[in-house]
CHARMM-style PDB file with segment names, atoms N, HN, CA, C and O in Angstrom:
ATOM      1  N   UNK     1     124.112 104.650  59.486  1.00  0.00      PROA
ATOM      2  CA  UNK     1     124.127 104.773  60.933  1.00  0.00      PROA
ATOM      3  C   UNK     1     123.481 103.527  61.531  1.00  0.00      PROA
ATOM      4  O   UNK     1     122.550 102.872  61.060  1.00  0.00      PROA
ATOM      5  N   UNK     2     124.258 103.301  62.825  1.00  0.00      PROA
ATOM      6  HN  UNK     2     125.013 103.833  63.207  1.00  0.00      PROA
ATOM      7  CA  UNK     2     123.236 101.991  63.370  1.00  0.00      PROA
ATOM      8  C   UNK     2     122.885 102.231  64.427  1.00  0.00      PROA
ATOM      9  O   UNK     2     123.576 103.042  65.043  1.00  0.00      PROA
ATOM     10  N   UNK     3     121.752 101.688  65.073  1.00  0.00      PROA
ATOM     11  HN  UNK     3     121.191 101.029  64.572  1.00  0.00      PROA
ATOM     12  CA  UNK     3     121.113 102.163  66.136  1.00  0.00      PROA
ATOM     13  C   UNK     3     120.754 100.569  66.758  1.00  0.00      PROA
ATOM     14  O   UNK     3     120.358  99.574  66.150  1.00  0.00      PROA
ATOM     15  N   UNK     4     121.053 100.758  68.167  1.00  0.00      PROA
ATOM     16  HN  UNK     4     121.374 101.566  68.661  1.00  0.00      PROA
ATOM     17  CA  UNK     4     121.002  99.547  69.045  1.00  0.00      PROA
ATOM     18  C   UNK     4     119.864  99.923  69.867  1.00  0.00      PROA
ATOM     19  O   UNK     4     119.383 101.052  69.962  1.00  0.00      PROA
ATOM     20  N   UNK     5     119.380  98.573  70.611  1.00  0.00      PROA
ATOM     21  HN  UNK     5     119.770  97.656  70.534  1.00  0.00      PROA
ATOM     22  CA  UNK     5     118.147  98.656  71.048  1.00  0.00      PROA
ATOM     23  C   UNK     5     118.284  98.078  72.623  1.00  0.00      PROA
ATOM     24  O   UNK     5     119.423  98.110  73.089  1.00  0.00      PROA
ATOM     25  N   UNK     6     117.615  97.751  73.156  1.00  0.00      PROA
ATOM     26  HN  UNK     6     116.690  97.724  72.778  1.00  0.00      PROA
ATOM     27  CA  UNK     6     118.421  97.255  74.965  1.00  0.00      PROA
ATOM     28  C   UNK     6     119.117  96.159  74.937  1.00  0.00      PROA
ATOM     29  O   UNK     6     119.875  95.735  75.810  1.00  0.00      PROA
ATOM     30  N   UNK     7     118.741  95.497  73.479  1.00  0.00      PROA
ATOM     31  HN  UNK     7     118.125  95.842  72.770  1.00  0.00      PROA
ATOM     32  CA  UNK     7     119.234  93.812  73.823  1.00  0.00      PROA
ATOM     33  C   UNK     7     121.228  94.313  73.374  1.00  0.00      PROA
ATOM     34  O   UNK     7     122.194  93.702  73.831  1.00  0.00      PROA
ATOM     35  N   UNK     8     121.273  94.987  72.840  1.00  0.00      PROA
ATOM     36  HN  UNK     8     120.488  95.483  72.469  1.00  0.00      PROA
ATOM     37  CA  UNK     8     122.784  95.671  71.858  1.00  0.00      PROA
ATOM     38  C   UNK     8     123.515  96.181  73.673  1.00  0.00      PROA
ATOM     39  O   UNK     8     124.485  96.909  73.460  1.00  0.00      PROA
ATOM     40  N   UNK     9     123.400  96.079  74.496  1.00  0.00      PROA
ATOM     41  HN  UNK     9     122.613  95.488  74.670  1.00  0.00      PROA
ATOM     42  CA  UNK     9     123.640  97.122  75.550  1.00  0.00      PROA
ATOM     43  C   UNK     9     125.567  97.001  75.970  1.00  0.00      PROA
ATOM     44  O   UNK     9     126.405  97.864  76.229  1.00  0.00      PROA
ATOM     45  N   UNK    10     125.648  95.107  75.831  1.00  0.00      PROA
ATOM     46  HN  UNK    10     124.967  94.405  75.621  1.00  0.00      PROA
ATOM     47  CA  UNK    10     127.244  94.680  76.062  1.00  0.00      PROA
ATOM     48  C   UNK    10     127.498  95.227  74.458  1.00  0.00      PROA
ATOM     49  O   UNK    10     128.032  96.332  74.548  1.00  0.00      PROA
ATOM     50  N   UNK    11     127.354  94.942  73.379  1.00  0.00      PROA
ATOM     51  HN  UNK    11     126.920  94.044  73.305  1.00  0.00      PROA
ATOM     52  CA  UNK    11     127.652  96.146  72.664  1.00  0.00      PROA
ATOM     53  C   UNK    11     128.308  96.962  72.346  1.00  0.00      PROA
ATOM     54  O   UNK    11     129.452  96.847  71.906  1.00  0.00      PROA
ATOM     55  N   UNK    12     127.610  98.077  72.538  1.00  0.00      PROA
ATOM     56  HN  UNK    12     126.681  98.170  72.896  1.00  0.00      PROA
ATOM     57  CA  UNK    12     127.499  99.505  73.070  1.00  0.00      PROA
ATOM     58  C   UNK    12     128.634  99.535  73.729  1.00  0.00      PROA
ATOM     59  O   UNK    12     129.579 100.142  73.224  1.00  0.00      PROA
ATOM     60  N   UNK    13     128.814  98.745  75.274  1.00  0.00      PROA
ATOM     61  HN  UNK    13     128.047  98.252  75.685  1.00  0.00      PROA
ATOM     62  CA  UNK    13     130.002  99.106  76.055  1.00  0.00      PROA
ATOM     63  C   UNK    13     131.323  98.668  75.221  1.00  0.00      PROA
ATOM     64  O   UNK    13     132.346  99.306  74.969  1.00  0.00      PROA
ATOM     65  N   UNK    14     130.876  97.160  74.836  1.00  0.00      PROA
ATOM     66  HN  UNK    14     130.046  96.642  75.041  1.00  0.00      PROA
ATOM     67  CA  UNK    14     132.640  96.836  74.124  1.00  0.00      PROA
ATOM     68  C   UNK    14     132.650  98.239  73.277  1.00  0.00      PROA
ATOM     69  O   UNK    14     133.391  99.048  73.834  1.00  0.00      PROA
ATOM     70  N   UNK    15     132.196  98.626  72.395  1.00  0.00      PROA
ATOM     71  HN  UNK    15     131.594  97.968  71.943  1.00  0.00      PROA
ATOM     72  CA  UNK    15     132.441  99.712  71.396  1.00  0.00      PROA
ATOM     73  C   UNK    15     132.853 100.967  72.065  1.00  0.00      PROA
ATOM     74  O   UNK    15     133.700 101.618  71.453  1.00  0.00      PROA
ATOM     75  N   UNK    16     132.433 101.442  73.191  1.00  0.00      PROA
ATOM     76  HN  UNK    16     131.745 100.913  73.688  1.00  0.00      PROA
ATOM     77  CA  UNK    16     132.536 102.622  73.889  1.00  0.00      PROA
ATOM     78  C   UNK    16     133.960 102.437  74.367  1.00  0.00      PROA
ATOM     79  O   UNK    16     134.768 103.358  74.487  1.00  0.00      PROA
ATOM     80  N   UNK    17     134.214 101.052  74.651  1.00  0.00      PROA
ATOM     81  HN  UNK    17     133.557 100.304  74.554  1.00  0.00      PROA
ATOM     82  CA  UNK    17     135.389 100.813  75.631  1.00  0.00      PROA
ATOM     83  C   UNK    17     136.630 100.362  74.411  1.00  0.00      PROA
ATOM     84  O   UNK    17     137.794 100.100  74.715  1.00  0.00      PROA
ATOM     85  N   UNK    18     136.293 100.350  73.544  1.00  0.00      PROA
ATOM     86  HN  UNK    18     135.348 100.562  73.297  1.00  0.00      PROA
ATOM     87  CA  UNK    18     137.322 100.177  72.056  1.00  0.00      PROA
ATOM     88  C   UNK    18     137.464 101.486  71.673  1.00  0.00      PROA
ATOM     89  O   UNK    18     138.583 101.706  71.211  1.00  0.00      PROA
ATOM     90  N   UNK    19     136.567 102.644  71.703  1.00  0.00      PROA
ATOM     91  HN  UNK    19     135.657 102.465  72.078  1.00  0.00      PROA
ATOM     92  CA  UNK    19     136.980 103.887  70.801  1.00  0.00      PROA
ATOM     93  C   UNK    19     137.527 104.513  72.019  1.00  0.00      PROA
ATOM     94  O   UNK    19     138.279 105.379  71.572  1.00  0.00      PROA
ATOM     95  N   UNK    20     137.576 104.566  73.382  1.00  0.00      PROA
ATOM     96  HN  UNK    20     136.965 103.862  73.745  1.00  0.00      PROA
ATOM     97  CA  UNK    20     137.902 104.754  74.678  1.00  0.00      PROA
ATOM     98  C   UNK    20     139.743 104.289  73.951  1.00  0.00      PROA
ATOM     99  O   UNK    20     140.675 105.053  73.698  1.00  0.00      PROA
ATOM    100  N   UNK    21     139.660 102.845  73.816  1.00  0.00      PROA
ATOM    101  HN  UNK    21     138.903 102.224  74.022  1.00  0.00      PROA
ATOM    102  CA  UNK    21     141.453 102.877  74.573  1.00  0.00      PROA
ATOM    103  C   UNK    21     141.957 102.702  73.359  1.00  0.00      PROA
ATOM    104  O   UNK    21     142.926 101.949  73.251  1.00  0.00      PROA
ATOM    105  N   UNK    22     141.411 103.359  72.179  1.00  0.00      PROA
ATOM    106  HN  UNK    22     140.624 103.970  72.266  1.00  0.00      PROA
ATOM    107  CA  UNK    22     142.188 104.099  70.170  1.00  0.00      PROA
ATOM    108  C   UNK    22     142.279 105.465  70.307  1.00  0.00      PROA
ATOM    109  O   UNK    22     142.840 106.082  69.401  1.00  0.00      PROA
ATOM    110  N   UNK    23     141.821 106.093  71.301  1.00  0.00      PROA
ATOM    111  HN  UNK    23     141.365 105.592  72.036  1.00  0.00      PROA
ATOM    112  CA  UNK    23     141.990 107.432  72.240  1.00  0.00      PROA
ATOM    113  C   UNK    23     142.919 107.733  72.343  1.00  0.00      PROA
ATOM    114  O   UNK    23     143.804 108.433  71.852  1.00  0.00      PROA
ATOM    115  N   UNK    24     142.495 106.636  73.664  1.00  0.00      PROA
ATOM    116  HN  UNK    24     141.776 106.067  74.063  1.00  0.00      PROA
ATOM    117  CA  UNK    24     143.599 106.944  74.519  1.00  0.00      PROA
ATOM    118  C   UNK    24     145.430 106.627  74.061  1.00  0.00      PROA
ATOM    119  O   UNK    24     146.403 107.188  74.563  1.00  0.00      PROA
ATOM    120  N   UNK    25     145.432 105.649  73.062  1.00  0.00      PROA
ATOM    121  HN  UNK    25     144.641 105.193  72.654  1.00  0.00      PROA
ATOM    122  CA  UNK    25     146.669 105.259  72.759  1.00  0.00      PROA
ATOM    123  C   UNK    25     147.051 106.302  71.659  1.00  0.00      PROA
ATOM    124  O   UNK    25     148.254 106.532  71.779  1.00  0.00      PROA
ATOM    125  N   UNK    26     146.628 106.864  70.864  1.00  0.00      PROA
ATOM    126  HN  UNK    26     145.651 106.677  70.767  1.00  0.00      PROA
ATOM    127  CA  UNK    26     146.744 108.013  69.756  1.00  0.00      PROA
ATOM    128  C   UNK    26     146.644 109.184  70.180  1.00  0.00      PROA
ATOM    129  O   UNK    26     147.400 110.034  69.710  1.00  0.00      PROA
ATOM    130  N   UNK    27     145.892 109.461  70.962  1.00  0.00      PROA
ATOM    131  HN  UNK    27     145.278 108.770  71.344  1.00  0.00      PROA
ATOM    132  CA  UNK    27     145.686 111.121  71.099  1.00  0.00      PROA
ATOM    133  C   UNK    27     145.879 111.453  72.409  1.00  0.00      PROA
ATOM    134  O   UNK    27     145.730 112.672  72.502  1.00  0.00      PROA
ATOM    135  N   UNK    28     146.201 110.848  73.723  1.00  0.00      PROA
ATOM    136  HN  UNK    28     146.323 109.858  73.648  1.00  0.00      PROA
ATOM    137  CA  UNK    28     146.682 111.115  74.512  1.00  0.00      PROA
ATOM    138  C   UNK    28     147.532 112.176  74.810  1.00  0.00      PROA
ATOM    139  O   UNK    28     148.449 112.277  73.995  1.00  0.00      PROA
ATOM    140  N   UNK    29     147.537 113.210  75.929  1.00  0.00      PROA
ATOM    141  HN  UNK    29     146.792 113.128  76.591  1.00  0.00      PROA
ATOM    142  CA  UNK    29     148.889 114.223  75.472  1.00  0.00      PROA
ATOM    143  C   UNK    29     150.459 113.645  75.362  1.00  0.00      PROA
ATOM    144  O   UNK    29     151.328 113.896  74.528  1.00  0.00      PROA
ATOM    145  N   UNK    30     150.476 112.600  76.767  1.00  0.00      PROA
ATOM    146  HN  UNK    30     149.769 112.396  77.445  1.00  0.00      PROA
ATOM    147  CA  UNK    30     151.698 111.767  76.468  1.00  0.00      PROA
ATOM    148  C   UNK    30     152.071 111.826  74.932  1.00  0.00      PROA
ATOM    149  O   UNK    30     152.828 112.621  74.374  1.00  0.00      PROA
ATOM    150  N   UNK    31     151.464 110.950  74.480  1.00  0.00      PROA
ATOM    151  HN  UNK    31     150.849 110.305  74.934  1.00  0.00      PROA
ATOM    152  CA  UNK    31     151.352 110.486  72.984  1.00  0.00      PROA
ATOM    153  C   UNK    31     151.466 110.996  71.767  1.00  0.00      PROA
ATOM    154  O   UNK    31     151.873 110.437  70.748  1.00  0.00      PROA
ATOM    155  N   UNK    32     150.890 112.646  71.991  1.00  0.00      PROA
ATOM    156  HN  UNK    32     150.559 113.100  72.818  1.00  0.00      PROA
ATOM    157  CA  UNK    32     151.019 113.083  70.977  1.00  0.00      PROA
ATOM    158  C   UNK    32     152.490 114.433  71.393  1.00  0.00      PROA
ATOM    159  O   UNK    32     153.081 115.217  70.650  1.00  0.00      PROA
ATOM    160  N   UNK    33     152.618 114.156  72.908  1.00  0.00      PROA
ATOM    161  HN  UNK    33     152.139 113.519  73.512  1.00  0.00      PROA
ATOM    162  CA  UNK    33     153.829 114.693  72.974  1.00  0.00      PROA
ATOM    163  C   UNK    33     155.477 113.967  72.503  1.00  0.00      PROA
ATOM    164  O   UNK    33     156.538 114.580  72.377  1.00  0.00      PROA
ATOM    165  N   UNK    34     155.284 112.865  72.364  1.00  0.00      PROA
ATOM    166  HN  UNK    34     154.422 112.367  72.466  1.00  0.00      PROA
ATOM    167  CA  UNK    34     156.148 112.132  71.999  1.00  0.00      PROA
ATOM    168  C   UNK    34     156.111 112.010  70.416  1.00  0.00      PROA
ATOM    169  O   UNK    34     157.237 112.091  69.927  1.00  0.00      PROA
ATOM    170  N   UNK    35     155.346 111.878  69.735  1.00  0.00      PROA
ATOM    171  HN  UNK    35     154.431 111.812  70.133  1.00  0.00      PROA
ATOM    172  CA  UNK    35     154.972 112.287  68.197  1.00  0.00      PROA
ATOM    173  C   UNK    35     155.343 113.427  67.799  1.00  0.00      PROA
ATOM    174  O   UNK    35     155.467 113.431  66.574  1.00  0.00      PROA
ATOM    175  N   UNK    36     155.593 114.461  68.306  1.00  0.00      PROA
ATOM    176  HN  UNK    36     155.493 114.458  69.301  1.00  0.00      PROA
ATOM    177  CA  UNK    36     156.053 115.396  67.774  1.00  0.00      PROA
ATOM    178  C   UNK    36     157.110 116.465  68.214  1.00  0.00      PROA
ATOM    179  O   UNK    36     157.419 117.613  67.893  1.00  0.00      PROA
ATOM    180  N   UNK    37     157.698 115.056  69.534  1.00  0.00      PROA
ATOM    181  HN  UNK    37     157.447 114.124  69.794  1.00  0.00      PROA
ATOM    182  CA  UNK    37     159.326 115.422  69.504  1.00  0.00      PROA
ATOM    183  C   UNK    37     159.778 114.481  68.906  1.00  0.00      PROA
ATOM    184  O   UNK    37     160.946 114.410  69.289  1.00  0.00      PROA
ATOM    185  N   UNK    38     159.574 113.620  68.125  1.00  0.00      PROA
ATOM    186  HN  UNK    38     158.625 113.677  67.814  1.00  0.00      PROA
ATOM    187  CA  UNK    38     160.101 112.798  67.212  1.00  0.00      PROA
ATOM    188  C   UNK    38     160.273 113.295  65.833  1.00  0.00      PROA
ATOM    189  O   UNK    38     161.273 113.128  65.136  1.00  0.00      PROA
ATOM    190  N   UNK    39     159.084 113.987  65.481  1.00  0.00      PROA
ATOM    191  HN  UNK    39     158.271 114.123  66.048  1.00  0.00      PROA
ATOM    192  CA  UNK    39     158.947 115.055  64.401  1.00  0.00      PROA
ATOM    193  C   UNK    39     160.288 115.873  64.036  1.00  0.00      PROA
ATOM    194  O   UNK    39     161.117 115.957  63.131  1.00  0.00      PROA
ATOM    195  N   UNK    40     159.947 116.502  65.480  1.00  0.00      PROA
ATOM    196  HN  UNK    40     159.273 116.433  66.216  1.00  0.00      PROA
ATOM    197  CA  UNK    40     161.165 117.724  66.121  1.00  0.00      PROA
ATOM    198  C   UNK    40     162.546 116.945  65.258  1.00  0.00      PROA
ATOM    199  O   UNK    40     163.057 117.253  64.181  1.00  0.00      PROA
ATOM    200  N   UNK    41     162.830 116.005  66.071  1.00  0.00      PROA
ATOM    201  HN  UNK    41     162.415 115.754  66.945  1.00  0.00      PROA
ATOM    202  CA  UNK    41     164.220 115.754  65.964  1.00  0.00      PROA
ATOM    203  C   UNK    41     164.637 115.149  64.791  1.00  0.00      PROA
ATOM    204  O   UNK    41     165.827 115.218  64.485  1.00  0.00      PROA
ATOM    205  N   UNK    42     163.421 114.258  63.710  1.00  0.00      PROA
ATOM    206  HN  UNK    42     162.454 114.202  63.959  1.00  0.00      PROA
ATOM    207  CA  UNK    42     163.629 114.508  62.511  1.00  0.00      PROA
ATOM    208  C   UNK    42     164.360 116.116  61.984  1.00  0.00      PROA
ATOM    209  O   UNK    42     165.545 116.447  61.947  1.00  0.00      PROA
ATOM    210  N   UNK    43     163.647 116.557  61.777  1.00  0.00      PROA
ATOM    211  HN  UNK    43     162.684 116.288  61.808  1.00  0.00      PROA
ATOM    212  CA  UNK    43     163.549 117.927  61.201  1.00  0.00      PROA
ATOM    213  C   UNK    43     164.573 118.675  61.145  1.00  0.00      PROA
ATOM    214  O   UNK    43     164.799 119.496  60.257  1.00  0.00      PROA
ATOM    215  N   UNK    44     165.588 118.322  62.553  1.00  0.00      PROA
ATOM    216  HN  UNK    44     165.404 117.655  63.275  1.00  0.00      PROA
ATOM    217  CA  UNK    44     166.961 118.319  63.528  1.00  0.00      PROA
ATOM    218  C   UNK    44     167.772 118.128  62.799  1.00  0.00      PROA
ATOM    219  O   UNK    44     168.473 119.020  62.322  1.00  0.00      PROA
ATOM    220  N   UNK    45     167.915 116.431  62.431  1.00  0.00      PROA
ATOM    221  HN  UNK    45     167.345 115.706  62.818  1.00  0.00      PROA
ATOM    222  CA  UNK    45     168.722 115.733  62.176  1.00  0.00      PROA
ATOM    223  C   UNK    45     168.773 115.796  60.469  1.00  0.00      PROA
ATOM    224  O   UNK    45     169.687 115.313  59.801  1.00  0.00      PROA
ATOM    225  N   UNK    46     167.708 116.426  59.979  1.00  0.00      PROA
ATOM    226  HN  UNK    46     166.965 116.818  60.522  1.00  0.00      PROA
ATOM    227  CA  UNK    46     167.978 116.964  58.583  1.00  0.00      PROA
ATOM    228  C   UNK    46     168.703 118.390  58.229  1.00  0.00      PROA
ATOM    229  O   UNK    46     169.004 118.785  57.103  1.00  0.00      PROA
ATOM    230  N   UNK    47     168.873 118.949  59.269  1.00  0.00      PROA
ATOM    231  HN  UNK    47     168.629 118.628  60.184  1.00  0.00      PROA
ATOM    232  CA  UNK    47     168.801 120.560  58.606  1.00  0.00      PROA
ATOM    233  C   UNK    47     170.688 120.202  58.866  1.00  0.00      PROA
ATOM    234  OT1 UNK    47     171.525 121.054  58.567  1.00  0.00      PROA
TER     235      UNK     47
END
């Protein structure tokens, strides 16, 4: 584990603001609604 101290503070934000928009691009509902009508239509296009 790492632990930052006041001088770490820009940091902290880049990191907050990096796991913020790996979020937002992966797990979004958009996102994961489109992931798994893609699924869907695999699944479709096999049977």
């Amino acid at each position: 584990m790492y632990y930052f101290d006041d001088n770490d503070k820009d940091e902290v934000f880049e990191i907050r603001y990096k796991l913020h928009e790996y979020v937002k691009d992966n797990f979004c509902h958009s996102v994961v609604i489109d992931k798994l009508l893609k699924i869907d239509a695999v699944r479709v296009s096999l049977q």
